[in-house]
N, C-alpha and C positions, 0 to 999 in steps of 0.2 A: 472584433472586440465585442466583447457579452454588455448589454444595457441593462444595466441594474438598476434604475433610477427609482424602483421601487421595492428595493429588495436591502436591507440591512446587513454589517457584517455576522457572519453568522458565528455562534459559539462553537468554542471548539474544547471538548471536553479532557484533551490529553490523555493519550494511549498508556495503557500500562502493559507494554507486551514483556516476554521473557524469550530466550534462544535469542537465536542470531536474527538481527532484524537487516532486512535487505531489499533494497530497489524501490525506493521510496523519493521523490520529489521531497518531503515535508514530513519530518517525524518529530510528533509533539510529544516530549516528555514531561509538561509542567502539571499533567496530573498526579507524578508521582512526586511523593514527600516525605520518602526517607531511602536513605542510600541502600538499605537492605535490599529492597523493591529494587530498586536501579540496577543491582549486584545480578537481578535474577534476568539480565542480559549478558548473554557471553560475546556478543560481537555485533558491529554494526559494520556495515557493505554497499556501497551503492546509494548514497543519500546525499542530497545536495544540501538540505539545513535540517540540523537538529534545534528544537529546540527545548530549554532546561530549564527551572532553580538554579538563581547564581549560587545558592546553598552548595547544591550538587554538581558543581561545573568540575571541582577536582575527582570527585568521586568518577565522574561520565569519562575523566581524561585516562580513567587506568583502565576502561573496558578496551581489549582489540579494536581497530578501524580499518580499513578501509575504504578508497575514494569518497570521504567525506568532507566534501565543500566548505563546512561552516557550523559554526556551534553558537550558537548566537544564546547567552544568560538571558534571564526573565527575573523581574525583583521577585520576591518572596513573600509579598502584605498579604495577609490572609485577608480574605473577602473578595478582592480580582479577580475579575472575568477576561479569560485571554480567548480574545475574537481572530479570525484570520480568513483572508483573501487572499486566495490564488490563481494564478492566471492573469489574465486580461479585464479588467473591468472598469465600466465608466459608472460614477454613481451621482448622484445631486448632493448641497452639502447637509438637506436635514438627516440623512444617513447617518451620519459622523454626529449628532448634536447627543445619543447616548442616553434622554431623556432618563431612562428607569433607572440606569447603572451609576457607577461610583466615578469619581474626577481617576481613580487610579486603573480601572480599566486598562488593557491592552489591546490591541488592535493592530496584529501582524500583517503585513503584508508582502507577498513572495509573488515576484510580476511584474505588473502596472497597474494602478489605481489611477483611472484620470475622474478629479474635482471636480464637478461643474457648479458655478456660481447658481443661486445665491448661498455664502456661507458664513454664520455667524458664530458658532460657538463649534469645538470639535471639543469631543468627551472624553477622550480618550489618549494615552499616552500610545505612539506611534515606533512599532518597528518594520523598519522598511527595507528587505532586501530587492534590490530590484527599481524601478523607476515609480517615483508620486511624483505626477503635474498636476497642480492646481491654480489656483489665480494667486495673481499679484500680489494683491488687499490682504493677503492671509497668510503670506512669508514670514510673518511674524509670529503670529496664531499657531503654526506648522511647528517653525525652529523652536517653540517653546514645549512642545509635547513630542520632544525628538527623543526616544533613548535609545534608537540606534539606526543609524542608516548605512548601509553598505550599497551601492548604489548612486543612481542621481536623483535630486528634488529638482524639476523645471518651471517655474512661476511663469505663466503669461501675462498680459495686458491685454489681447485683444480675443475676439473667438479664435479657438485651438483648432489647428487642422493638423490631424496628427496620422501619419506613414509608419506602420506597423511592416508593413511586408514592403511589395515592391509596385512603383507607382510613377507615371507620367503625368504630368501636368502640364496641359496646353492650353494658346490662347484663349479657346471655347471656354476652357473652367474658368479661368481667371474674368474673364467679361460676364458672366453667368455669375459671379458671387456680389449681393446686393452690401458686403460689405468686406473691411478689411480682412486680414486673418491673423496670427501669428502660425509659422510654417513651423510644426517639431517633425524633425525628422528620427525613429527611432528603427526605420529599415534603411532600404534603397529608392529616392527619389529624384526623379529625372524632369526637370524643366524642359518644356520644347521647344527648337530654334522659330519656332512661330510668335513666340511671346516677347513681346517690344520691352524693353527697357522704362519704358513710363508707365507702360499696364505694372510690370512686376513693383515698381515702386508706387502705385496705387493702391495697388490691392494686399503688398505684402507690409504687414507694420512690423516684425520683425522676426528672426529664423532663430532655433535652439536644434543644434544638429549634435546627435550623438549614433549618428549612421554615418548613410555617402548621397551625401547631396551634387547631382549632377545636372550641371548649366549651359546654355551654348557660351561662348567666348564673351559676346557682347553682354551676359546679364555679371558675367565674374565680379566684378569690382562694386558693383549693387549688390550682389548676396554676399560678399564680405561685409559689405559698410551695415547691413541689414541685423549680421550676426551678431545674438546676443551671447549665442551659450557655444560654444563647439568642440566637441571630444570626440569627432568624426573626420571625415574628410568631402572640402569640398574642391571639385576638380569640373573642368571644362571637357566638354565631349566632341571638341573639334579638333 
């Protein structure tokens, strides 16, 4: 994962291409602002999100498509800045506070965005394809500058240790950590038959598994009772 902890979201100025647009992660269309302009594409191919003016969301529905994921509207208020993150990234939360810009601001995000505490204010109206974990304290702050999530939002309580890819965890790590954690799992993670049942309920304050969380036998009924969030699987490796 990229550490942004000093790096803002960045603006994003919204493509005005024409022809056939194709093979593209992310195609911003909110710099265009009349259908004329939109008209001077003849197809779109290969895109996982579009994004548009809800103005022009009928307009964009009668260009040709192909394998097009998602078309995700953008309001229309003149003077909005649509910011956007891609990929993987961990940021602090004075990122998000927005200072210069407008309460109407947007702030796409295609990914994971992981929050890190402290956070007080967030500036910006939030679309989230993709996975936002942040804390707890701010579940509300979050759900209120939502307008659109496709995706999960994960709120922890405790520090986040978070499984992107694939990853064992042994007694050694868990005795080695001076405090709790909360475990997300968003790849493949594998607890090892070395880690006692009292370590694991020590050191884990609670699991949000949207991977494969994998246990010896003896930890199964702790990392259930553990789980807060799960749209994975978790299963025993004995």
């Amino acid at each position: 994962m990229t550490d942004a902890d000093a790096r803002e979201p960045q603006e994003s100025s919204g493509s005005q291409p024409s022809g056939v647009v194709q093979n593209m992660a992310v195609l911003n269309l909110t710099g265009i602002k009349s259908a004329d302009e939109l008209r001077r594409i003849s197809g779109i191919s290969n895109v996982a999100v579009v994004l548009v003016r809800a103005s022009l969301e009928g307009v964009l529905a009668q260009i040709p498509m192909h394998n097009v994921a998602m078309i995700v509207p953008i309001p229309d208020d003149e003077g909005i800045t649509v910011k956007m993150q891609t990929g993987q990234m961990r940021i602090s939360g004075w990122a998000l506070q927005n200072p210069t810009g407008s309460p109407s601001d947007i702030l796409v995000v295609v990914g994971q965005l992981v929050l890190d505490p402290p956070v007080s204010t967030i500036g910006y109206k939030l679309v989230v394809i993709g996975q936002l974990i942040a804390p707890k304290e701010v579940e509300a702050e979050i759900s209120s500058k939502l307008v659109t999530l496709v995706g999960q939002a994960v709120y922890y309580h405790d520090h986040p240790y978070i499984v992107f890819g694939s990853e064992s965890l042994g007694k050694e790590f868990f005795e080695l950590l001076d405090h709790s954690i909360d475990l997300i799992v968003m790849g493949e993670c594998t607890v090892n038959k070395d880690v006692s049942v009292d370590l694991f309920r020590e050191k884990v304050t609670g699991i949000h598994n949207l991977g494969e969380l994998k246990v010896p036998n003896q930890l199964l009924a702790i990392a259930q009772a553990k789980t807060v969030f799960n749209m994975g699987m978790i299963q025993t490796m004995d």
